[in-house]
N, C-alpha and C positions, 0 to 999 in steps of 0.2 A: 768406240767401245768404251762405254766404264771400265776405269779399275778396278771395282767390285767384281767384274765380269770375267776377270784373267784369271785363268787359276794359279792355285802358289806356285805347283810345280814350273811353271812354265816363269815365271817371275825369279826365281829361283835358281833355273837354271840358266837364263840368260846372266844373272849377277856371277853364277860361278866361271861361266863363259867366260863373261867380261871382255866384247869387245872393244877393240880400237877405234879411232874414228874410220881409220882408211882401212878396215880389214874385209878382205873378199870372205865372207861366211856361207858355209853351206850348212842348211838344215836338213834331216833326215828325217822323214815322216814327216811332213810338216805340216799334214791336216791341212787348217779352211787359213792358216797365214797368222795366227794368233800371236806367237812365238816369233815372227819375220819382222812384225809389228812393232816388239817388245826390241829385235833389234836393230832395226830400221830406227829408231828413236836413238840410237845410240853412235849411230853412221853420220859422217859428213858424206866423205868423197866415196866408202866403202858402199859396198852393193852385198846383196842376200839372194842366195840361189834356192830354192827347194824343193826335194822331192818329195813325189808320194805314191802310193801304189795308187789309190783314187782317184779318179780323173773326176770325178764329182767333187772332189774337196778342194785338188789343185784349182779348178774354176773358182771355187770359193774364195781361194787365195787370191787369185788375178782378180777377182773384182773388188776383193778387202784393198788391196794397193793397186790402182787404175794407173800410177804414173810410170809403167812400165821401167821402171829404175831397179826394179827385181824382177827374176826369174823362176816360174814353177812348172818342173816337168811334171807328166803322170805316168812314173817309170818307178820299176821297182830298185832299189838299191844296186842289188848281183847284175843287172841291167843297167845299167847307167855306165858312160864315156863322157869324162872329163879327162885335159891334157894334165901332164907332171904337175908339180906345185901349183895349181889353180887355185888353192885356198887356204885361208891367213888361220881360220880357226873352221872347224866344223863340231854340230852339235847334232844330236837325238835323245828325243824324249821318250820312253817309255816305248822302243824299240827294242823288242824281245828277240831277235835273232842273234845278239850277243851274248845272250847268254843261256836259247833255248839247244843251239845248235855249234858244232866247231863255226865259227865265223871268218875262218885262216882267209876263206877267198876274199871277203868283204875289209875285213883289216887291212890286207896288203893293198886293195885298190886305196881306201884311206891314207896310207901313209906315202902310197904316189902322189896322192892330189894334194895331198899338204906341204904347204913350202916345209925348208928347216927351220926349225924352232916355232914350226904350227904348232895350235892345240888343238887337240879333240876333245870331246864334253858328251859322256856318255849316262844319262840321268835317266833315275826311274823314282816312279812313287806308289812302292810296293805296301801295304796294307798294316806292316809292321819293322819294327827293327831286325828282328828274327831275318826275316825275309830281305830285307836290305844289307844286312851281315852276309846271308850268303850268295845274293846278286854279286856283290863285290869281291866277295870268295873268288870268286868263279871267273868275273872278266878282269879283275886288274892282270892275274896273270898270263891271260889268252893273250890282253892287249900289251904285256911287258915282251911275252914271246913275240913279239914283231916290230922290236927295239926300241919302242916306247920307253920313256920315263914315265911313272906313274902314281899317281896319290890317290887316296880315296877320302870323299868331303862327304859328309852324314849331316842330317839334320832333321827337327821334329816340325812337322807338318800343323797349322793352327786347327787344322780338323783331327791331330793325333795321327793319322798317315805319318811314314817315315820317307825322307827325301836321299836318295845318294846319287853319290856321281863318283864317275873313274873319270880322272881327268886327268889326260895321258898330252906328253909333249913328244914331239920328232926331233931328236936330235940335228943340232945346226951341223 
């Protein structure tokens, strides 16, 4: 895929991400593997797991990276069974259940799967700042309530879109 091809948000949030070489990453929503891609390139020993509600997109994904060295279910998030600390960092993009609805169920399974001192990378690329101010209104503190550390990273999009993330760590 060109780079022209990837969008900012997704470039974006993998730099905020910032994986390791060895970090087990799960992505949430993770469409046709775009994003998997972006952190697959950044993995030596580490591996990329990803969900999606789509089972047309997850296939998307499986055949974007054929080397089976990654994982794509087609399951929804509140559906999904991973063991304890399964993952070093986990990301979603422009996954709206955090902040259209209480997400208490969905957080608490995140901060099972995350070893200590995981990160999670919760990013959107809402239409304006306005709207990105109160994205992050809204989930730094849902995601602080489930004992989260928490920062919120902002940025202006080269199409004028505004970029944020709640980028929350689990205490070691």
């Amino acid at each position: 895929m060109a780079s022209g091809s990837v969008p900012e948000r997704l470039t974006w949030a993998v730099r905020v991400l910032d994986p390791a070489p060895d970090d087990r990453v799960l992505e949430i929503g993770c469409g046709r593997g775009v994003a998997a891609g972006l952190i697959r390139a950044r993995l030596t020993t580490g591996t990329v797991t990803g969900l999606d509600r789509s089972a047309t997109a997850v296939e998307a994904a499986r055949r974007r990276h054929p080397d089976g060295r990654d994982t794509f279910h087609a399951v929804a998030l509140e559906a999904a069974e991973f063991p304890d600390d399964s993952f070093d960092r986990i990301l979603a993009v422009n996954v709206n259940v955090f902040w259209v609805r209480s997400p208490d169920r969905e957080l608490a399974a995140l901060r099972r799967w995350l070893t200590p001192a995981g990160t999670l990378c919760l990013c959107w690329e809402p239409p304006d700042a306005r709207r990105a101010e109160e994205i992050a209104g809204k989930v730094a503190p849902l995601v602080a309530s489930h004992g989260f550390t928490t920062e919120v990273r902002a940025a202006t999009a080269a199409t004028g879109s505004s970029l944020v993330a709640v980028v929350a760590r689990r205490p070691p």
